[in-house]
C-alpha positions as CSV (number, residue, x, y, z in Angstrom):
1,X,37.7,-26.7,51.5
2,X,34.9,-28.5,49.8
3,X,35.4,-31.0,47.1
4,X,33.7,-29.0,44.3
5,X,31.8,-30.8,41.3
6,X,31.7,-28.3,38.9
7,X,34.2,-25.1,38.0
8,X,33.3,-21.7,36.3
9,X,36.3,-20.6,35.2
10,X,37.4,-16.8,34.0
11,X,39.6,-16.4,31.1
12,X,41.9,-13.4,30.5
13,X,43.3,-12.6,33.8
14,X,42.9,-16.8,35.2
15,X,43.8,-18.6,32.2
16,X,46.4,-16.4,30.7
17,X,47.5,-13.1,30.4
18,X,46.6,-11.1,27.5
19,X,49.3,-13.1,25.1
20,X,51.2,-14.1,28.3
21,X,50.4,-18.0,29.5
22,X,50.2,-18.8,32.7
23,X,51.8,-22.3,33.5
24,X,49.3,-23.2,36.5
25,X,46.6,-22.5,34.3
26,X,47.4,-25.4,32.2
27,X,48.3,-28.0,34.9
28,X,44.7,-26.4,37.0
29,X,42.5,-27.6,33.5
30,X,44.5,-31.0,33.2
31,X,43.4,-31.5,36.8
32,X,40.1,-31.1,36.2
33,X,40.5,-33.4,33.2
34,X,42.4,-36.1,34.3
35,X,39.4,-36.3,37.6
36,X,36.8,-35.9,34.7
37,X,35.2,-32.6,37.0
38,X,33.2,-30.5,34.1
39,X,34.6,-27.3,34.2
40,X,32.6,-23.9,31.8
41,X,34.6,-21.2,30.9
42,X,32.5,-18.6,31.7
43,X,33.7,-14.7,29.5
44,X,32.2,-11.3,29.0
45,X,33.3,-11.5,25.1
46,X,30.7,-11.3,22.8
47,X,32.5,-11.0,19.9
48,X,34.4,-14.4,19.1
49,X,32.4,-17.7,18.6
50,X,33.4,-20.5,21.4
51,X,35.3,-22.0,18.1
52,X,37.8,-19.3,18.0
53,X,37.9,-19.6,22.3
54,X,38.8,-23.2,22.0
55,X,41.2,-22.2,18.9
56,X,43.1,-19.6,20.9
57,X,43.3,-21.7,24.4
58,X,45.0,-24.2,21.8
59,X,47.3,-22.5,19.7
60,X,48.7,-19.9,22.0
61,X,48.4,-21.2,25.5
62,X,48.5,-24.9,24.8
63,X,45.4,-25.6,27.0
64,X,42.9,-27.9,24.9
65,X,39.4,-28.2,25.8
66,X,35.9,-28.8,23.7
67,X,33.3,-26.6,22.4
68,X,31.3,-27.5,25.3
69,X,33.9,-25.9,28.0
70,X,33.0,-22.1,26.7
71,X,30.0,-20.4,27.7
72,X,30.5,-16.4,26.4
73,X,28.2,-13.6,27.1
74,X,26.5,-13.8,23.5
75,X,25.2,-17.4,24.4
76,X,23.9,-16.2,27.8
77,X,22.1,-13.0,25.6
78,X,20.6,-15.8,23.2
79,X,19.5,-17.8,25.9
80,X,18.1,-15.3,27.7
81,X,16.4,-13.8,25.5
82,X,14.9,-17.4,24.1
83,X,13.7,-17.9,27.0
84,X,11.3,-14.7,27.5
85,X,9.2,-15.3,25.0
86,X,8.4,-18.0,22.7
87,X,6.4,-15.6,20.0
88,X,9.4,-12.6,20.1
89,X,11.6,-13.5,17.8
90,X,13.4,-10.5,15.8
91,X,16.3,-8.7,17.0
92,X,18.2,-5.6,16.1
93,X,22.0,-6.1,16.8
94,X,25.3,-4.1,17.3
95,X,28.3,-6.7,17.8
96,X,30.6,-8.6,16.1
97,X,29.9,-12.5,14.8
98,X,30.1,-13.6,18.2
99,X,26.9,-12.3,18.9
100,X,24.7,-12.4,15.9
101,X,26.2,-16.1,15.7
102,X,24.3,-16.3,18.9
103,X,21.0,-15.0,18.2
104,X,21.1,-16.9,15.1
105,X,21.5,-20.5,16.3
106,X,18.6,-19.6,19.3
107,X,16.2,-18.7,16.3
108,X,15.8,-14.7,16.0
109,X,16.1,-12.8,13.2
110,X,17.5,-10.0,12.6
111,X,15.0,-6.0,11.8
112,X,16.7,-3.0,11.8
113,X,12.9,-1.2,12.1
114,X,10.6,-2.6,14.7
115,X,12.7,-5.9,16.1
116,X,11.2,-6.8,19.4
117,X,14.6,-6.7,21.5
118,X,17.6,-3.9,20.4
119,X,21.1,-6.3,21.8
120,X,24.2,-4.4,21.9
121,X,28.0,-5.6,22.8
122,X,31.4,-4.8,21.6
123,X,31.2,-3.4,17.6
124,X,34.7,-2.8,16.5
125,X,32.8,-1.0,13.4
126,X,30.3,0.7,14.8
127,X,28.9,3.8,13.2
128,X,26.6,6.5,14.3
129,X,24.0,4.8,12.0
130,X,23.9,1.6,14.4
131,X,23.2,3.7,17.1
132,X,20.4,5.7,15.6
133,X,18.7,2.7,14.6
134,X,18.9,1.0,17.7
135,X,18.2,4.1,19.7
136,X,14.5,4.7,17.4
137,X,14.1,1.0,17.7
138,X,14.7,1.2,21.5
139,X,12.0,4.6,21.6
140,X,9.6,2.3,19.9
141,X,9.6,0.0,22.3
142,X,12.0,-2.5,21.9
143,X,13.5,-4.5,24.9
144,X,17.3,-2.9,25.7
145,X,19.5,-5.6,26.5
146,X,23.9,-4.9,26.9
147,X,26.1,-7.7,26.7
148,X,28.0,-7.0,29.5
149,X,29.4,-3.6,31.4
150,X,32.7,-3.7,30.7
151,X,33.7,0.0,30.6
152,X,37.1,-0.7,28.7
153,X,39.3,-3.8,27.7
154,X,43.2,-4.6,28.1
155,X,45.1,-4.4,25.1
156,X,48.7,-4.0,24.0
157,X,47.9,0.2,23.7
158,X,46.3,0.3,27.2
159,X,42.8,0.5,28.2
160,X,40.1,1.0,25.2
161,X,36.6,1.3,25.3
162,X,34.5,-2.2,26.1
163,X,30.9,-3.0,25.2
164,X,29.7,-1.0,28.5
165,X,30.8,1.8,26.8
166,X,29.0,1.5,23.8
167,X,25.9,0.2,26.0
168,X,26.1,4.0,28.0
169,X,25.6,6.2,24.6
170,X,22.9,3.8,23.8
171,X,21.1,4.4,27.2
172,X,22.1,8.3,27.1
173,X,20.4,8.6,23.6
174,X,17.1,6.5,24.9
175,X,17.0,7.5,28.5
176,X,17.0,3.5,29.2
177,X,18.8,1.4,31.2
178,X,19.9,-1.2,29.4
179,X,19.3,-4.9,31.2
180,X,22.6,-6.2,31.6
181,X,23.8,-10.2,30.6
182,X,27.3,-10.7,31.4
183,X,29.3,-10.6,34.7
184,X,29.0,-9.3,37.8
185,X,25.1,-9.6,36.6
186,X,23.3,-13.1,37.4
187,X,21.7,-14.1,34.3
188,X,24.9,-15.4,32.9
189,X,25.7,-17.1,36.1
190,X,22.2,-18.7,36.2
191,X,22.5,-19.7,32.3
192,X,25.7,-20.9,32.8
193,X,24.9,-23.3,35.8
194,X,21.8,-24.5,33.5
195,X,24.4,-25.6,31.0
196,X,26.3,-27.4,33.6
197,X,23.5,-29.2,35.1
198,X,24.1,-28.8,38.5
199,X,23.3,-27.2,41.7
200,X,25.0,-23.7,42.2
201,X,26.3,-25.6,45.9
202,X,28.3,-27.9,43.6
203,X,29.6,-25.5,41.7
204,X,32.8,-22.5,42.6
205,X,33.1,-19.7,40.5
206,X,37.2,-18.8,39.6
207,X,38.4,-15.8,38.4
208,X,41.3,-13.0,38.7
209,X,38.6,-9.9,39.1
210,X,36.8,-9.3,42.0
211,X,34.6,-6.2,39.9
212,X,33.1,-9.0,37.4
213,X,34.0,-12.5,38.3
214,X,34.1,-12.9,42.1
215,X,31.1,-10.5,42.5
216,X,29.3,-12.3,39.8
217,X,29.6,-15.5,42.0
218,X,28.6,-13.6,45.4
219,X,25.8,-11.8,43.5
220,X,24.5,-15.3,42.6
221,X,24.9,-17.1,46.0
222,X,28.0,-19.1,44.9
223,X,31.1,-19.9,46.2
224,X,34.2,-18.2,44.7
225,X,37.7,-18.3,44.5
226,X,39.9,-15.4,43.7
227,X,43.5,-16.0,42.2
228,X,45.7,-13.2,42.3
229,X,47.6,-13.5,38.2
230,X,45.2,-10.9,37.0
231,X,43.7,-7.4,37.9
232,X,42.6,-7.8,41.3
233,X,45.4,-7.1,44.0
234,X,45.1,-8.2,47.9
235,X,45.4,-4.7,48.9
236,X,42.4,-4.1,46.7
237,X,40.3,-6.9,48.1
238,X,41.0,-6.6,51.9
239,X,39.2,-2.7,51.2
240,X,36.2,-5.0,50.2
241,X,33.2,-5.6,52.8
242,X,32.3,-8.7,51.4
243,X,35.3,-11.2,50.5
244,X,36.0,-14.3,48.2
245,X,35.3,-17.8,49.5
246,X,38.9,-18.4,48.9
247,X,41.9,-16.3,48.2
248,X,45.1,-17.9,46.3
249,X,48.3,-16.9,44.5
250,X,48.5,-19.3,42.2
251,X,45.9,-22.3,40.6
252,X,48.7,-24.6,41.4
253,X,48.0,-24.0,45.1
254,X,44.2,-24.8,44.6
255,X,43.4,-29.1,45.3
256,X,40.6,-30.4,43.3
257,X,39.0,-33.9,44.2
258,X,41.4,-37.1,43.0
259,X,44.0,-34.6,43.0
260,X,47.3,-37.1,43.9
């Protein structure tokens, strides 16, 4: 087991349970506090701002951490996107404040008619209007970017449709293939590790998935570790040709450097 500098760390799944905590994933970030290892939340949402993250971990979980411990799909979009080129600036977006947040804070602004890049995430009001614009704005040539591929999300009703979802109608309507941010993809991982500041060796990816976050990690070269409180099962994973770097029940089983 290596002594790991840095953490990625998943959220729904790792750090709690829909509204349920999960005790070890308190004591696993006061670990990492008390032996001052930087740690990034790294999440698919694109909807909430990292304030309302850090509110939530806070309020409801009792797990308190900075601004600067949450790096969500929107910011890895942004950045992405910043980064392509400096004179393409305008954007057409479907999401929630998460997003356009994002986008805003990296410089773009925002055209509904010829915007150089059409983004789109999770839109709890999204009409058919959104989609024809973005769809005309895509067959004009705009860049089609997706948020992430989550098909459907977790809530208290069951499973309802995730920003994938609203990515596919998009890329049925255009005949396009959107280029895809979030996890299992690499481009969040590599944005993410640029935020950190270190070397992807130093670094372990954690999460409860092995679809999105352990496959994110071994699509990026990265070392992961898998902790069965969320949707990934051991049955599930032992199907799977290539496996985690490590396997655990519980982050209180999981030793961290200065760890007593």
């Amino acid at each position: 087991m290596k002594n790991y500098q840095g953490y990625m760390i998943d959220l729904d799944g790792t750090m709690y349970r829909g509204k349920e905590k999960i005790p070890a994933a308190k004591r696993f970030i006061e670990r990492l506090q008390a032996a001052n290892i930087p740690f990034l939340f790294v999440t698919n949402n694109s909807t909430q701002e990292p304030e309302k993250v850090v509110q939530n971990l806070a309020d409801n979980f009792d797990i308190h951490v900075s601004l600067e411990n949450v790096f969500t799909s929107a910011l890895a979009t942004a950045d992405y996107l910043a980064d392509l080129d400096i004179n393409k600036r305008s954007v057409y977006a479907i999401g929630e404040i998460g997003l356009k947040k994002a986008l805003l804070a990296r410089g773009f602004v925002f055209d509904e008619e010829a915007p150089n890049y059409v983004v789109v995430g999770l839109d709890y009001d999204a009409t058919y209007h959104k989609f024809e614009l973005a769809t005309l704005a895509i067959k004009k040539g705009a860049r089609f970017i997706g948020t992430n591929a989550d098909t459907n999300l977790p809530n208290e009703r069951g499973l309802v449709p995730g920003a994938g979802s609203l990515i596919a109608l998009v890329e049925r309507a255009t005949q396009q293939k959107a280029t895809y941010i979030g996890k299992p993809e690499t481009i969040i991982m590599e944005k993410a590790l640029a935020q950190m500041g270190l070397q992807k060796d130093q670094v372990i990816m954690v999460g409860d998935n092995y679809m999105t976050d352990i496959t994110a990690g071994i699509n990026f070269e990265m070392d992961t570790l898998l902790v069965y409180t969320g949707v990934s099962t051991k049955e599930q994973v032992q199907q799977k040709p290539l496996k985690p770097t490590y396997e655990i029940d519980s982050l209180d089983d999981w030793k961290i450097i200065n760890d007593k």
